[in-house]
Jmol script that loads the backbone (N, CA, C; Angstrom):
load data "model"
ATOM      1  N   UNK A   1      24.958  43.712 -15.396  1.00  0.00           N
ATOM      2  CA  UNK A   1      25.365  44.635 -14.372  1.00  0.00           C
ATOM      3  C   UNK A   1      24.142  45.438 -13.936  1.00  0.00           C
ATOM      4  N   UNK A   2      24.060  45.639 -12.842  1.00  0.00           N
ATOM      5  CA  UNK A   2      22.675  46.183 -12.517  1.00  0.00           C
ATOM      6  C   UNK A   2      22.877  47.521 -12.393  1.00  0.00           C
ATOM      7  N   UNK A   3      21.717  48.391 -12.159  1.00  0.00           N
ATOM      8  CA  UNK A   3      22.174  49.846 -12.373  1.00  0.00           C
ATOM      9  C   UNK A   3      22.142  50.206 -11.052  1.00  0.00           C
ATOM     10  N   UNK A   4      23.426  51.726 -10.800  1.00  0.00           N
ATOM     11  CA  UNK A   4      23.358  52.405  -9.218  1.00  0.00           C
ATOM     12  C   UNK A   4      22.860  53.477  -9.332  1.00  0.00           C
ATOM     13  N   UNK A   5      22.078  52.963  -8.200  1.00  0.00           N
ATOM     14  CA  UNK A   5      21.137  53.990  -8.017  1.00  0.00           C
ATOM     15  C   UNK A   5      21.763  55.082  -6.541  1.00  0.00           C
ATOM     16  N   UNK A   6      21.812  56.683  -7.407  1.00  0.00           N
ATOM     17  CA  UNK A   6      22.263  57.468  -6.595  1.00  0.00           C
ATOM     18  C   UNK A   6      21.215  57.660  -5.713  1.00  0.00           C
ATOM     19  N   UNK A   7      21.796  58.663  -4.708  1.00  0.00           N
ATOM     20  CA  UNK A   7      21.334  58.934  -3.521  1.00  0.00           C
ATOM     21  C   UNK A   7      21.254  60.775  -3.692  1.00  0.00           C
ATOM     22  N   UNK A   8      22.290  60.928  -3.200  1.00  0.00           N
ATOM     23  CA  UNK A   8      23.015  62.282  -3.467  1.00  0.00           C
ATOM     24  C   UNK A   8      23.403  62.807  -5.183  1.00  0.00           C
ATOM     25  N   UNK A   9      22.603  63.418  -5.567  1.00  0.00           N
ATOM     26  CA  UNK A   9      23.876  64.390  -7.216  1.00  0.00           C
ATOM     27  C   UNK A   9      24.303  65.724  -6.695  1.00  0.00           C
ATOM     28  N   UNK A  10      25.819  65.643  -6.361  1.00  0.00           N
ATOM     29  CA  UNK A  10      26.653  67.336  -6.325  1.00  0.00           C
ATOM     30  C   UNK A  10      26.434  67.490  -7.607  1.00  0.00           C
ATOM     31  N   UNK A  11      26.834  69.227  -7.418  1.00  0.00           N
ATOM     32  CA  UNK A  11      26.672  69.869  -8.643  1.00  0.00           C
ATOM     33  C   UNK A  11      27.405  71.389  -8.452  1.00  0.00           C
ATOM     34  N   UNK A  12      27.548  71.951  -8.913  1.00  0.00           N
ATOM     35  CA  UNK A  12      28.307  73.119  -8.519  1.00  0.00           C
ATOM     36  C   UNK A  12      26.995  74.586  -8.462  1.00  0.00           C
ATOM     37  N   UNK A  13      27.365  75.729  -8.664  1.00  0.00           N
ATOM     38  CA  UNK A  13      26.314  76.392  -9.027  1.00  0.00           C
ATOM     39  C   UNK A  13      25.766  76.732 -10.078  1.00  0.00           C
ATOM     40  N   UNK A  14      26.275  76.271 -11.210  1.00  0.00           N
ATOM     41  CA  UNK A  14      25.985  76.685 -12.284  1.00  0.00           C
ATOM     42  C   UNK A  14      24.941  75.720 -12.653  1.00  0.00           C
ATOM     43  N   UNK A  15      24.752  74.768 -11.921  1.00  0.00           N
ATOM     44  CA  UNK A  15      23.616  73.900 -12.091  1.00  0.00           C
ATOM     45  C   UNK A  15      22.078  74.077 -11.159  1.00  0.00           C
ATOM     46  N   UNK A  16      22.245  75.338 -10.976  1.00  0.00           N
ATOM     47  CA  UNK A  16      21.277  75.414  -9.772  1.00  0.00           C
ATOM     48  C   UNK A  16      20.363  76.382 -10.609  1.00  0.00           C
ATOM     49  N   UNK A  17      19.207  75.569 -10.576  1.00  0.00           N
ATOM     50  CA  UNK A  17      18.221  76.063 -11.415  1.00  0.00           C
ATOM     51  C   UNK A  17      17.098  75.208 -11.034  1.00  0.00           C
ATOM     52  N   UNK A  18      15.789  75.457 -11.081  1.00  0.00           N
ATOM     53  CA  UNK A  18      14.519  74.882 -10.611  1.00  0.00           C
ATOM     54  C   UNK A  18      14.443  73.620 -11.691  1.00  0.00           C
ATOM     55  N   UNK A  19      14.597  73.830 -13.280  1.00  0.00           N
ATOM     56  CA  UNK A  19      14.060  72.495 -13.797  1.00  0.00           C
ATOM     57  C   UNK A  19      15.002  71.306 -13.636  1.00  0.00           C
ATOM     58  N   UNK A  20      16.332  71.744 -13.127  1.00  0.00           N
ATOM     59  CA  UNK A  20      17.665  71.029 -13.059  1.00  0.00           C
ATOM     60  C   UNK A  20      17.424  70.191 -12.015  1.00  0.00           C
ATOM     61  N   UNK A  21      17.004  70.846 -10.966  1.00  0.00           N
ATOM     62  CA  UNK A  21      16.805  70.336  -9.619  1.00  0.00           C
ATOM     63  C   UNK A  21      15.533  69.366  -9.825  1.00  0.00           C
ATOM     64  N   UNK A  22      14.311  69.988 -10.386  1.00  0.00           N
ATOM     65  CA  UNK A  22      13.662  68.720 -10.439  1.00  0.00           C
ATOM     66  C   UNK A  22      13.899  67.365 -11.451  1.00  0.00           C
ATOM     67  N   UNK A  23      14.426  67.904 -12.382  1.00  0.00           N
ATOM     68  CA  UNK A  23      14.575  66.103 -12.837  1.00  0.00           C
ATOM     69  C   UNK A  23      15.467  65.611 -12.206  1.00  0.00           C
ATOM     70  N   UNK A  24      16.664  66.162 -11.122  1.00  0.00           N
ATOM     71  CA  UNK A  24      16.609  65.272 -10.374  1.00  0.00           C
ATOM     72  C   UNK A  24      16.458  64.594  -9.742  1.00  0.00           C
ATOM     73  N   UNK A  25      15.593  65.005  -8.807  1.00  0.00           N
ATOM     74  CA  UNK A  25      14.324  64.544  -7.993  1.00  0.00           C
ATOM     75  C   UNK A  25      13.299  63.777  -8.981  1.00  0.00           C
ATOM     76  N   UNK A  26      13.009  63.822 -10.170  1.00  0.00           N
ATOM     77  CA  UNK A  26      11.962  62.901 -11.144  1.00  0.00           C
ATOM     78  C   UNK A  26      13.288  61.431 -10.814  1.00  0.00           C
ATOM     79  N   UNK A  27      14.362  61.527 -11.214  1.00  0.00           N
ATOM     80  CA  UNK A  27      14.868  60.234 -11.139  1.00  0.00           C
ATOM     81  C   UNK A  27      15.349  59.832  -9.859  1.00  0.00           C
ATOM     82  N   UNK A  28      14.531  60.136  -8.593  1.00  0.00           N
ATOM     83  CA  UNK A  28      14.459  59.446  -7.353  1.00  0.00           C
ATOM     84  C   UNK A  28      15.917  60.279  -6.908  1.00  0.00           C
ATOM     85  N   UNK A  29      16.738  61.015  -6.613  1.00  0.00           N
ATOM     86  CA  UNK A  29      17.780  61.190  -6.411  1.00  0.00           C
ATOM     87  C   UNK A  29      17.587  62.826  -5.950  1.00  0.00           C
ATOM     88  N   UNK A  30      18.639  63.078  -4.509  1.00  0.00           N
ATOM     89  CA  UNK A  30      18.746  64.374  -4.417  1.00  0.00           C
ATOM     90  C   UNK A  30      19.860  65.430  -4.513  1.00  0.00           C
ATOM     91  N   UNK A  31      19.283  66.505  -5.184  1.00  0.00           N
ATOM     92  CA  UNK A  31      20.807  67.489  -5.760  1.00  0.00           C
ATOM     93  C   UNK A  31      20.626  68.275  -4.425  1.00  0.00           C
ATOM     94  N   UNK A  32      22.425  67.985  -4.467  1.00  0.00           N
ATOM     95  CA  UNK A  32      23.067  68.967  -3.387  1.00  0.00           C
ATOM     96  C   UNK A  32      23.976  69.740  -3.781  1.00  0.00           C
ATOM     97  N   UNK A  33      23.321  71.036  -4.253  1.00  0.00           N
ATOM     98  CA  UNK A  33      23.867  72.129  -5.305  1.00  0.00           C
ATOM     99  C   UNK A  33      23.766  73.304  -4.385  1.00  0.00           C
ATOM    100  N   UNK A  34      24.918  73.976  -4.349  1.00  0.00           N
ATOM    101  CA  UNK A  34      24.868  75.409  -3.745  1.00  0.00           C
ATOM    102  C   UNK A  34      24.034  76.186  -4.312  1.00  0.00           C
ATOM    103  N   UNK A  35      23.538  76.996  -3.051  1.00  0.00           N
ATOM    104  CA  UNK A  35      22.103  77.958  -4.113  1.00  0.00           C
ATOM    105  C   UNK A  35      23.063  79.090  -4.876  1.00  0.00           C
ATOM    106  N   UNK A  36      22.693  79.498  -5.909  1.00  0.00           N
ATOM    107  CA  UNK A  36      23.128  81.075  -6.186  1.00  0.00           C
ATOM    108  C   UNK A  36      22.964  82.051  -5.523  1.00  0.00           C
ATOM    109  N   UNK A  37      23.825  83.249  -5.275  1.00  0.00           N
ATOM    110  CA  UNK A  37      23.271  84.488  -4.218  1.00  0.00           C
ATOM    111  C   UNK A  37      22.078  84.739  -4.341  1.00  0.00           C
ATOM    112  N   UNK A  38      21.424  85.059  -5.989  1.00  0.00           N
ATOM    113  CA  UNK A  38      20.710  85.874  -6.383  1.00  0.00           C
ATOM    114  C   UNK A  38      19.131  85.323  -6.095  1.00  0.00           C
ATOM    115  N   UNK A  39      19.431  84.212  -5.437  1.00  0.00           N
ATOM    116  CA  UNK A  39      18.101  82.799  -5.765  1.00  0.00           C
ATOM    117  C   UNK A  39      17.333  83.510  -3.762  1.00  0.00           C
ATOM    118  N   UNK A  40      15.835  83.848  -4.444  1.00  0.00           N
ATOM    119  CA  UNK A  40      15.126  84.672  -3.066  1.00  0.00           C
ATOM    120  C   UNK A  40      14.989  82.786  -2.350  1.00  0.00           C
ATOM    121  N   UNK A  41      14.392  82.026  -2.633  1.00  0.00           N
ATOM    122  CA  UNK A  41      14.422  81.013  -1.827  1.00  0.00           C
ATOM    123  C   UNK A  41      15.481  79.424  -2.453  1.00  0.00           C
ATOM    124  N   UNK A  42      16.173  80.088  -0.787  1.00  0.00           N
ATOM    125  CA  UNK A  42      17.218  78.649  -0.782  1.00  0.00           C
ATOM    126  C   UNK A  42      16.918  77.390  -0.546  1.00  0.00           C
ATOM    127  N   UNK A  43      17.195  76.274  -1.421  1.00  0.00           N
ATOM    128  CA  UNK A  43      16.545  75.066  -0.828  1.00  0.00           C
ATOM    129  C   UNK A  43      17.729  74.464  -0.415  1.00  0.00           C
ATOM    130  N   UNK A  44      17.714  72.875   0.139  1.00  0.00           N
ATOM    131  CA  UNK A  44      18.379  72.585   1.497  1.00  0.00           C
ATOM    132  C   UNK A  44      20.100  72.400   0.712  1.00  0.00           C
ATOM    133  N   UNK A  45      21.344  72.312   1.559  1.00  0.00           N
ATOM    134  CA  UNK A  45      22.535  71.874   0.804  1.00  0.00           C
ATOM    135  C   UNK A  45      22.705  72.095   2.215  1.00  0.00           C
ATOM    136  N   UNK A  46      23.722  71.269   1.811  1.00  0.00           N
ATOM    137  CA  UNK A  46      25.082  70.107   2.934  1.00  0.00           C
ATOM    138  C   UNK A  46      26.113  70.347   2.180  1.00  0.00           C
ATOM    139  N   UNK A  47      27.471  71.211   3.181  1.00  0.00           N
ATOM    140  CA  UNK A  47      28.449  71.559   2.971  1.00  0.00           C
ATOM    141  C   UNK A  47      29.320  70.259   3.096  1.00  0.00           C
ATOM    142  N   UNK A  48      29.125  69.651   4.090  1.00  0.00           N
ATOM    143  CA  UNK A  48      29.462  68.423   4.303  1.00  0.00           C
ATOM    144  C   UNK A  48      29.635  67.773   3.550  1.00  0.00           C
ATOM    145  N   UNK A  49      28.925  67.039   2.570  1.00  0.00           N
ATOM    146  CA  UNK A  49      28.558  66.113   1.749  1.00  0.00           C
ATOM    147  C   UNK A  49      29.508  66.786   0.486  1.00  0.00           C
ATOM    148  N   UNK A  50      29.617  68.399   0.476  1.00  0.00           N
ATOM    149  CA  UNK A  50      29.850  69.072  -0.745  1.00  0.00           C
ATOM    150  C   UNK A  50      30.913  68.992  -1.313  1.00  0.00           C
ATOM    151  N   UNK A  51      32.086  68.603   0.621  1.00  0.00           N
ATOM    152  CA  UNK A  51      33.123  68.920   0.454  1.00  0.00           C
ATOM    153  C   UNK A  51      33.944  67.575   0.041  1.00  0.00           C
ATOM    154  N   UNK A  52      33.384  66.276  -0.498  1.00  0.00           N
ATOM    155  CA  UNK A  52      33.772  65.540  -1.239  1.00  0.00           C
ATOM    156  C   UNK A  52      33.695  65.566  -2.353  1.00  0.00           C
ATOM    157  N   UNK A  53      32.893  66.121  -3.186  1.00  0.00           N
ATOM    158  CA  UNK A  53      33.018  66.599  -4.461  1.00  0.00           C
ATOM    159  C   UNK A  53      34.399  67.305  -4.939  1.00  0.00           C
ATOM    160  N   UNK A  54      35.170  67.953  -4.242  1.00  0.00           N
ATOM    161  CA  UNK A  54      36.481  68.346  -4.140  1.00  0.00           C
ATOM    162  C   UNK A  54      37.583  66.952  -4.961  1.00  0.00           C
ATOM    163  N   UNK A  55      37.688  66.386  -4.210  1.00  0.00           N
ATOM    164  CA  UNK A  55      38.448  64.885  -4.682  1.00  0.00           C
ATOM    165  C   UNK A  55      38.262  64.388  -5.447  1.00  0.00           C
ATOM    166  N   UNK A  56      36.218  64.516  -6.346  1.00  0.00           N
ATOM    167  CA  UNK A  56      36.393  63.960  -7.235  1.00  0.00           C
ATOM    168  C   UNK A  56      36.587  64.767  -8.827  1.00  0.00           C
ATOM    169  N   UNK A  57      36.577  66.116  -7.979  1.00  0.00           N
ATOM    170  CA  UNK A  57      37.080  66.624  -9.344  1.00  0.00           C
ATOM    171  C   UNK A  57      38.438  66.749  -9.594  1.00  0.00           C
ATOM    172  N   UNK A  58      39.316  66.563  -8.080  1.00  0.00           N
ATOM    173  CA  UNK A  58      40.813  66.578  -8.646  1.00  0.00           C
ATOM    174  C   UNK A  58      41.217  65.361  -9.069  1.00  0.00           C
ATOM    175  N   UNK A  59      40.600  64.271  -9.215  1.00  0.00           N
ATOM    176  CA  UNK A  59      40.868  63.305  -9.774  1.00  0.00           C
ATOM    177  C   UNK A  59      40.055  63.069 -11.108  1.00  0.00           C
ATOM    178  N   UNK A  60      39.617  63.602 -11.770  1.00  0.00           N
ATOM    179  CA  UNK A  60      39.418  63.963 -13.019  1.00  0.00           C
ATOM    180  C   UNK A  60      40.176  64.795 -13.864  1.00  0.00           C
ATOM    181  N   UNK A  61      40.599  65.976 -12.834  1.00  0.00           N
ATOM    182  CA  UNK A  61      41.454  66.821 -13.564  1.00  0.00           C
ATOM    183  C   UNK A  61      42.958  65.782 -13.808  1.00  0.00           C
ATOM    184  N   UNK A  62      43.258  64.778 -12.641  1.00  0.00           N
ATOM    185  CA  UNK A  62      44.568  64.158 -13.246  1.00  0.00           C
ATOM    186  C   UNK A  62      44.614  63.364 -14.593  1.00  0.00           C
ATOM    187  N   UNK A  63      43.055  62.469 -14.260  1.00  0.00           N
ATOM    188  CA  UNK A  63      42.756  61.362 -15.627  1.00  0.00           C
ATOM    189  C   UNK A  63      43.094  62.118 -17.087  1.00  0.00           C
ATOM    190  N   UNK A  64      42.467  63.616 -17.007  1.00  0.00           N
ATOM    191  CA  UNK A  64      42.680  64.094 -18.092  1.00  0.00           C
ATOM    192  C   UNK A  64      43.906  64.592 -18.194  1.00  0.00           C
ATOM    193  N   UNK A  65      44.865  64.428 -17.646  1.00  0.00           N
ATOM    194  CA  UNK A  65      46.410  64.896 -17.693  1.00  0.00           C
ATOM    195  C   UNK A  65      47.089  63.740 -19.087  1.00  0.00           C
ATOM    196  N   UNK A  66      46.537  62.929 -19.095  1.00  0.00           N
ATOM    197  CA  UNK A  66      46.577  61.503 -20.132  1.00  0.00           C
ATOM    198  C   UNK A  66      45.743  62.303 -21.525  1.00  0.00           C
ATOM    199  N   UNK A  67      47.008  62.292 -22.159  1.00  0.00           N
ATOM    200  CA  UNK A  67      46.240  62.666 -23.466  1.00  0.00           C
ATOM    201  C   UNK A  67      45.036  61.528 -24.038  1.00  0.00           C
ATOM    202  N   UNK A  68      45.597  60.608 -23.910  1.00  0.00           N
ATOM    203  CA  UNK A  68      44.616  59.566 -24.700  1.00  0.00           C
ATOM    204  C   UNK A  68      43.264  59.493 -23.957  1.00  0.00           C
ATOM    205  N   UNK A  69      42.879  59.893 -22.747  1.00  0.00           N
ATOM    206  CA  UNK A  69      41.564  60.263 -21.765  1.00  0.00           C
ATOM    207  C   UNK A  69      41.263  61.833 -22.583  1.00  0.00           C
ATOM    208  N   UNK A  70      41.819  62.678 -22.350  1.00  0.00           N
ATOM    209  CA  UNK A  70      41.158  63.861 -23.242  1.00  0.00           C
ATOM    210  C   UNK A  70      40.976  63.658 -24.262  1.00  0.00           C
ATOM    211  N   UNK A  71      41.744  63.089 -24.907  1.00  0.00           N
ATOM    212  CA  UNK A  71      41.460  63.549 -26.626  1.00  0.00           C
ATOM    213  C   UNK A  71      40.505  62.387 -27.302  1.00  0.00           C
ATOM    214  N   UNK A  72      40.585  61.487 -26.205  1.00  0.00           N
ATOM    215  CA  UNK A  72      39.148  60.126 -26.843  1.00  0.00           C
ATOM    216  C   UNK A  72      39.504  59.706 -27.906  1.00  0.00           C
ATOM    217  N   UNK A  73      40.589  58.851 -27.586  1.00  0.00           N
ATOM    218  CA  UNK A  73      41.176  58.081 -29.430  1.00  0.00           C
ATOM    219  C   UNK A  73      40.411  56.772 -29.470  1.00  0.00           C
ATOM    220  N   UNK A  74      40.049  56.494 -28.212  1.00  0.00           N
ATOM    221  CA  UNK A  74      39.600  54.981 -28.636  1.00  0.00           C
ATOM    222  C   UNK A  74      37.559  55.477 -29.348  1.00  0.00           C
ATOM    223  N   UNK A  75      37.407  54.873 -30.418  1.00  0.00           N
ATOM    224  CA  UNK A  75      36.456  54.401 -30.699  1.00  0.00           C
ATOM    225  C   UNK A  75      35.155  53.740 -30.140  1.00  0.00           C
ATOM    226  N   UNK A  76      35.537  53.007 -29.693  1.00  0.00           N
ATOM    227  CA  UNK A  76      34.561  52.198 -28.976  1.00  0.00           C
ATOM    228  C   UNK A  76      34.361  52.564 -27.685  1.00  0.00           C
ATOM    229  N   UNK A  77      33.562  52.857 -26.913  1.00  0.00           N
ATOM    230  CA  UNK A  77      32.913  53.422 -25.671  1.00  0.00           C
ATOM    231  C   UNK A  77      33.337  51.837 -24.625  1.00  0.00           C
ATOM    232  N   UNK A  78      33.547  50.753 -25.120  1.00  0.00           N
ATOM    233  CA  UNK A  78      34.149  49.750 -24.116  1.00  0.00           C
ATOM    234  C   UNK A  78      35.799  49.999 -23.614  1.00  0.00           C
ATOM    235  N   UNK A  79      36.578  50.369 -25.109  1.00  0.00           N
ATOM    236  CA  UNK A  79      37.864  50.352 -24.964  1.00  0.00           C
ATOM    237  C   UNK A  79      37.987  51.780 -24.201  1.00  0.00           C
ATOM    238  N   UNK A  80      37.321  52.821 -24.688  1.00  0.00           N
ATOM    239  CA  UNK A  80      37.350  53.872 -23.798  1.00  0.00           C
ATOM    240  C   UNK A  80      37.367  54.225 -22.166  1.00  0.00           C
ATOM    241  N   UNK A  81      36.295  53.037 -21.666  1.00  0.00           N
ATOM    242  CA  UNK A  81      36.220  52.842 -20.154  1.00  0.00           C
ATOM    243  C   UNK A  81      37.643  52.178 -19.929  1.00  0.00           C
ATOM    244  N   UNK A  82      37.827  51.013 -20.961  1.00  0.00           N
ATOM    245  CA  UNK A  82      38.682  50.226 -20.391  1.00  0.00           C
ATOM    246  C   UNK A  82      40.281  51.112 -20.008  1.00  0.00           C
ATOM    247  N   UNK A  83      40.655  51.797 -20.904  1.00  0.00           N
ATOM    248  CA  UNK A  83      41.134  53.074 -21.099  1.00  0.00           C
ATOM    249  C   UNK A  83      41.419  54.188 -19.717  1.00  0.00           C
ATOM    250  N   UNK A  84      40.041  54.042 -19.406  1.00  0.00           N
ATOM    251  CA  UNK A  84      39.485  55.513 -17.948  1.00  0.00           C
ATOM    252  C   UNK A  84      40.250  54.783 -16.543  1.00  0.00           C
ATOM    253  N   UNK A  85      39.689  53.149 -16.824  1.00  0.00           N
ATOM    254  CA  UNK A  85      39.729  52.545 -15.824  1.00  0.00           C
ATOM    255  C   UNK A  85      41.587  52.160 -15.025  1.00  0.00           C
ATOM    256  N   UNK A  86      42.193  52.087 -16.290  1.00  0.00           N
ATOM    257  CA  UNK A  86      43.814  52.055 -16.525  1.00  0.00           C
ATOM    258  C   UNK A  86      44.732  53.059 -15.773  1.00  0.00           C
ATOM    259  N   UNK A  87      43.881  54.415 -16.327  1.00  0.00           N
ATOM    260  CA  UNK A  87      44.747  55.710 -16.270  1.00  0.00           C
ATOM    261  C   UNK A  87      44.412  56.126 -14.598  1.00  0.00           C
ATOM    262  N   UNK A  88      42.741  55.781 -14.544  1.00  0.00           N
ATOM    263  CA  UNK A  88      42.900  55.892 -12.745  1.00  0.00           C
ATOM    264  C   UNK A  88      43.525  55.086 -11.859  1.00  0.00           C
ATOM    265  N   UNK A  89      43.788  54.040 -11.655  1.00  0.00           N
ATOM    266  CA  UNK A  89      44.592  52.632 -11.217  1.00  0.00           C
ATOM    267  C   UNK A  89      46.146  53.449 -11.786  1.00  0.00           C
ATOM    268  N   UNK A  90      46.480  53.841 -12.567  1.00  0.00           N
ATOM    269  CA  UNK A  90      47.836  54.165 -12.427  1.00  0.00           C
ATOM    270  C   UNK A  90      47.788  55.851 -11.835  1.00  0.00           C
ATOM    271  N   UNK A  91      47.064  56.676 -11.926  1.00  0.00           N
ATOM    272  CA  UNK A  91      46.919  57.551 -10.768  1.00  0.00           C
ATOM    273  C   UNK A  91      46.855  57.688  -9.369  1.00  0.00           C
ATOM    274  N   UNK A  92      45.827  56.316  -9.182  1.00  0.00           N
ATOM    275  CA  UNK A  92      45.875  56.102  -7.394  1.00  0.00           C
ATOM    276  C   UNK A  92      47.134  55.896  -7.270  1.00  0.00           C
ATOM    277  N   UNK A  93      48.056  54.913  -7.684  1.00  0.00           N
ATOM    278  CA  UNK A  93      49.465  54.260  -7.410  1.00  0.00           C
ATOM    279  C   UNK A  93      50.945  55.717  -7.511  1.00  0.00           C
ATOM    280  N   UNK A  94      50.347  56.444  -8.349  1.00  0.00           N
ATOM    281  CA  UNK A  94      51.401  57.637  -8.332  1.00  0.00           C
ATOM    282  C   UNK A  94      51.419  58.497  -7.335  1.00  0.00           C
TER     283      UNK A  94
END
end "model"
wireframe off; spacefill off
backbone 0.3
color backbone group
């Protein structure tokens, strides 16, 4: 399986910090993180782009509505995806 390579990393604000921001940028990729008030220089963000991050956190918050997704019973990090992959496929359908 080959690896994807992002484009965009959202992030909320609590991730907005100078060394945060650059390793993302070290791994070719750009964070689109709201600045903090307190931050004297703002660097660039797209509300646009931001406002899909919305969807994918309410669809995390459902996956974890599945006890067996929160509480991580499976062992193995394969059965676990296989697991993630289940509970979203029966989320889209609900």
């Amino acid at each position: 399986m080959a690896p994807i390579e992002t484009v965009v990393l959202q992030g909320d604000k609590g991730y907005d910090s100078d060394k945060v921001r650059q390793q993302i940028e070290a791994h070719g990729a750009a964070p689109n993180i709201p600045p903090k008030v307190n931050r004297k220089y703002k660097p660039g963000f797209s509300p646009a782009l931001y406002k899909n991050r919305n969807a994918i956190e309410r669809m995390f918050g459902r996956i974890k509505d599945f006890r067996r997704i929160a509480t991580r019973y499976d062992k193995l990090s394969k059965n676990y995806l296989a697991a993630v992959q289940l509970t979203a496929t029966v989320c889209y359908w609900l």
